[in-house]
C-alpha positions, 0 to 999 in steps of 0.5 A: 635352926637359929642363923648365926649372923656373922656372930663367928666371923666376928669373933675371929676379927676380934681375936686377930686385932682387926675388928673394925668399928667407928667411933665419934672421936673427940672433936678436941684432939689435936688430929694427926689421923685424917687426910686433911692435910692443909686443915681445911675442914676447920675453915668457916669462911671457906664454907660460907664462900661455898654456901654463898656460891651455890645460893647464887642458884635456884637449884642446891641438889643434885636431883638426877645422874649427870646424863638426867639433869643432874649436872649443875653449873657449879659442877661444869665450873669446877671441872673446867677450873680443874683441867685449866689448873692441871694443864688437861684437857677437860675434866669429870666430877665423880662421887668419889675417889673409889667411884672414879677408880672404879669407873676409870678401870672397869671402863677404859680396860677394854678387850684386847687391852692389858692393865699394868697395876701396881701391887700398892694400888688402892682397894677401889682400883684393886675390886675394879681390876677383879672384874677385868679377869685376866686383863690386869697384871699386878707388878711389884711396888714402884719397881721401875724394872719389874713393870718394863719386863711385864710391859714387854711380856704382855703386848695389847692393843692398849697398855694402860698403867695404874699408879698413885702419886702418894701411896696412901700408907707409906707416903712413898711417891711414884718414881719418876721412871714409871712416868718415863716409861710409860711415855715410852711405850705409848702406854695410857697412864692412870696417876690416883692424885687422892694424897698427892694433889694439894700437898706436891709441887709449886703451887700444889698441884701434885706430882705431874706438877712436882716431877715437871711432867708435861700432860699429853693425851694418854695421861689421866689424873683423879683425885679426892676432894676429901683430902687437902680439898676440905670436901667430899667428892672426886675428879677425873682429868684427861683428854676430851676423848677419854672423857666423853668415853667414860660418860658413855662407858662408864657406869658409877658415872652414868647411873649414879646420882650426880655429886653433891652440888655444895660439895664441889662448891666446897672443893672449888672455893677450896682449889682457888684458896689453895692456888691464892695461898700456895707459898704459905703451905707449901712453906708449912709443908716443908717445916713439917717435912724438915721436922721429921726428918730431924726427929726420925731421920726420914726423909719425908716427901708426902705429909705421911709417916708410917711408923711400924708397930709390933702387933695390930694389938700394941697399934691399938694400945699407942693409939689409946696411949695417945689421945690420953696425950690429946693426939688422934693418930690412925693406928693401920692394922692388918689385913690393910697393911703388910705389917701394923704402922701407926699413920702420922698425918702432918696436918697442918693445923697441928703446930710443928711443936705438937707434931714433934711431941706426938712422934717422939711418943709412937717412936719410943713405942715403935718396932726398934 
């Protein structure tokens, strides 16, 4: 009998408008799409500072797990560079953003211990909570009132709340309540940075940094180096407790291959660029911010514009519409949103004028 590989699945993908592929798109389009939200990945020098630091060393590879003889200086360097920066106590390097969700919450959620996590929560976090079984309570986006009345009807030995500071389609960010409330109930608070770290606050720092918010020991933060950070990779920040309980605990850590070495070069030449260089972004940000504002009549706080189409199909027609235009702009499809949105990333290596041309296209072909 013959197998139809997936043949059938496949079908269905594509007749729905959710079938998924990637493609090499041309380097020359003015990119609106990714997350490098400050441009980074475009900057040679900033690479060549990375290739000089990790040539200062014998060893350029990762060779092992952390826990092996996989940790490098470069890695210790960048953790401590991190949690000095943040105002945490020690830091962790991780292979990826989905790698420390998936190690932050498989790990720490232990029995007896209840996770509070938002319905918005990223995918990574989400797959880890599946394993947790009925340990995970999802409460409704950014619902202040909905979290407390869950807190208050599940009682733990530990109540641990899952949060972004960026949430990654709308650009909304966490309220500052959440923040409130789970000092308030002595909760552990989990706060995924990926889109929020080098974009909020004075000197970039993210959203504890934007809101004020004074780091004590039930605060964790992670984050991506693949966003502002112009690199691959991710970090976790917390008290030295929970992070030498993820280095016992927590297995993407203790059996993956340690991260890349020139990678967090790459993050940390990145940080210290980014801190040196803090006002001039954070003034580009706000022309970017004020931009759209005036455009659409939103009040962007992230470099994030989600713009709601009528069907995954008309997504995929406007973002076809505009790299004729020479723009790249993700077209968001469901199953991964709620309802289609074109995802406007106000990067900042795009000018002002070219971003505003590019609003001005998907908003006389958006949802009216």
């Amino acid at each position: 009998m013959e197998v139809k590989m997936y043949e059938n699945e496949l079908k269905a993908l594509k007749k729905a408008g959710r079938f998924r592929e990637r493609k090499l798109f041309d380097d020359r389009l003015d990119d609106l799409a990714s997350n490098d939200y400050l441009g980074l990945s475009l900057n040679k020098k900033q690479f060549k500072k990375a290739v000089k630091l990790v040539n200062e060393y014998d060893t350029v590879s990762s060779k092992a797990s952390m826990l092996v003889n996989g940790y490098h200086p470069i890695h210790r360097i960048f953790e401590m560079t991190m949690a000095e920066y943040n105002g945490f106590e020690e830091g962790l390097v991780v292979g990826s953003g989905f790698l420390a969700n998936m190690a932050l919450i498989e790990a720490l959620v232990r029995k007896g211990d209840v996770l509070f996590m938002d319905e918005e929560y990223h995918a990574s976090g989400v797959m880890a909570s599946q394993l947790l079984g009925d340990r995970v309570v999802t409460f409704a986006h950014n619902d202040v009132d909905d979290l407390r009345e869950k807190l208050a009807a599940h009682p733990a030995k530990r109540q641990i709340i899952a949060v972004e500071g960026v949430y990654s389609m709308g650009g909304d960010l966490c309220k500052k309540e959440i923040f409130d409330l789970a000092d308030q109930v002595k909760a552990l608070l989990i706060v995924d940075e990926a889109h929020s770290a080098g974009v909020l606050g004075l000197k970039l720092l993210g959203i504890f940094e934007y809101y004020g918010i004074r780091i004590n020991e039930r605060h964790i933060k992670m984050g991506t180096l693949g966003k502002a950070y112009g690199s691959y990779g991710a970090y976790i920040l917390a008290s030295k407790n929970v992070i030498s309980f993820l280095e016992n605990r927590a297995k993407p850590i203790i059996y993956s291959t340690a991260p890349s070495v020139f990678d967090t070069a790459l993050a940390l030449v990145n940080v210290k660029h980014i801190r040196k260089n803090a006002e001039i972004y954070r003034k580009k940000i706000l022309d970017r911010q004020m931009a759209v504002r005036k455009q659409l009549d939103i009040n962007c706080q992230s470099l994030i514009v989600p713009i709601e189409m009528p069907s995954n199909e008309h997504s995929l027609y406007v973002q076809k519409g505009l790299m004729a235009q020479g723009y790249l702009v993700g077209a968001i499809r469901q199953p991964t949103v709620e309802k289609p949105i074109m995802r406007v990333i106000l990067n900042l290596s795009v000018s002002v004028k070219k971003m505003r041309h590019a609003l001005a296209l998907i908003s006389h072909n958006s949802v009216q």
